[in-house]
C-alpha positions as CSV (number, residue, x, y, z in Angstrom):
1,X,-7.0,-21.8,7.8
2,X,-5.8,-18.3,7.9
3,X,-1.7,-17.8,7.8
4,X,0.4,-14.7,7.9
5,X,0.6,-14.7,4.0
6,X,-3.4,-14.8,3.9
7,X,-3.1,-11.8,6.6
8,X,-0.8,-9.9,4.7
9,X,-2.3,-10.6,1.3
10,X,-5.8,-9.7,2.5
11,X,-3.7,-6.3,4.3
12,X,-1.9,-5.6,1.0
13,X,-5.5,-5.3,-0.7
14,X,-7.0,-3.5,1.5
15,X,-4.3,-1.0,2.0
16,X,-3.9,-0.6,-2.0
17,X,-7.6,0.5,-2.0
18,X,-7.4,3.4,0.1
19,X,-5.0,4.3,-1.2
20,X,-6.5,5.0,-4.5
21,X,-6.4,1.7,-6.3
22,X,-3.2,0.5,-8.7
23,X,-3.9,3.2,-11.1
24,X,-3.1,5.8,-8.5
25,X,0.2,4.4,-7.6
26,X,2.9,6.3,-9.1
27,X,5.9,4.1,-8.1
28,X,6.6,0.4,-6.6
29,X,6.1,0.4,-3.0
30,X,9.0,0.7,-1.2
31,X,9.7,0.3,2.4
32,X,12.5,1.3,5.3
33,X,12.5,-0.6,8.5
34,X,9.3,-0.3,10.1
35,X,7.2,2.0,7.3
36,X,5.7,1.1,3.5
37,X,6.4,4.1,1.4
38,X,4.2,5.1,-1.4
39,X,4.2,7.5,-4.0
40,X,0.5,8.3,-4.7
41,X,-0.5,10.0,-8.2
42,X,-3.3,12.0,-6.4
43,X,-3.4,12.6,-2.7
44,X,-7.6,13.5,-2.8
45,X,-8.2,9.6,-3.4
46,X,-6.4,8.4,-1.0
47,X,-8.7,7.8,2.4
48,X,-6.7,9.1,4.9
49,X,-9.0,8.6,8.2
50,X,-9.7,4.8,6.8
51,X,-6.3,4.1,5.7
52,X,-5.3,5.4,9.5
53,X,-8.1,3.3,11.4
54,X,-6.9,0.1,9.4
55,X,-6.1,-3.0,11.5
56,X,-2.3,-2.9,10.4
57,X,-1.5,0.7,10.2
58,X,0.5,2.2,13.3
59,X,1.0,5.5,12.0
60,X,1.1,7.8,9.0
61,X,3.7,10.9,8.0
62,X,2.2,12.7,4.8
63,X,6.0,13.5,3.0
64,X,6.5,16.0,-0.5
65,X,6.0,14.9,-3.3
66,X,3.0,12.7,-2.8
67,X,4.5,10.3,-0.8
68,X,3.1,8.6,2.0
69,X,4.9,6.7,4.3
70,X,2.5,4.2,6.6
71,X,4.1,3.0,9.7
72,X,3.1,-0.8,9.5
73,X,6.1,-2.5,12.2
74,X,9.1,-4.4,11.2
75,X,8.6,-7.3,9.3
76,X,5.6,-6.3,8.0
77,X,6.4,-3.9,5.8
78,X,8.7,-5.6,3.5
79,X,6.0,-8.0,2.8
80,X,3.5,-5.3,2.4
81,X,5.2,-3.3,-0.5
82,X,5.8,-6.7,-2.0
83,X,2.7,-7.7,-2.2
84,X,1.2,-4.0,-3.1
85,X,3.9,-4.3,-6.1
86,X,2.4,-7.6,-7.5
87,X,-1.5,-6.0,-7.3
88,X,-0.3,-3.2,-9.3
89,X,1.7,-4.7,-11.6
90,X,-1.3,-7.2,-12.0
91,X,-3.5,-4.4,-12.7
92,X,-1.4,-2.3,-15.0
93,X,-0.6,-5.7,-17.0
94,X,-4.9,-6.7,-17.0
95,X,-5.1,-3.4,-18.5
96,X,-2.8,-3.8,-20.9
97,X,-4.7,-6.6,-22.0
98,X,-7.6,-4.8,-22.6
């Protein structure tokens, strides 16, 4: 059974992939109304024509500073950045670890 969660999970992973991976993000994901932003630590591996023909994404503005702001909708943004949080701070702890 797919729910929202599984959506936005499945969304979350996908988005955090073109966007580099975890070890390109350079700050937690934040968002503001209707867009995710992201502060990216290199904007050359971030895949800007996918990350713009993905299911979710509505729009993107390119900002200074490496940031990226992806227009997403309303509610879904908030549960985007969370969940793009808990994958990086998954990752950075995993390679901690190693």
């Amino acid at each position: 059974m797919t729910t929202p969660m599984n959506t936005s999970a499945r969304a979350a992973a996908e988005l955090l992939v073109l966007l580099g991976g975890p070890a390109n993000i350079a700050a937690d994901a934040d968002y503001c109304a209707t867009r995710l932003r992201i502060t990216v630590r290199d904007l050359h591996a971030v895949r800007s024509h996918a990350l713009h023909d993905h299911r979710v994404v509505l729009g993107i503005v390119k900002r200074p500073d490496r940031e990226i702001d992806i227009v997403v909708g309303h509610y879904t943004a908030a549960t985007l950045s969370l969940l793009i949080n808990v994958a990086v701070a998954e990752a950075l702890a995993e390679a901690e670890q190693e």
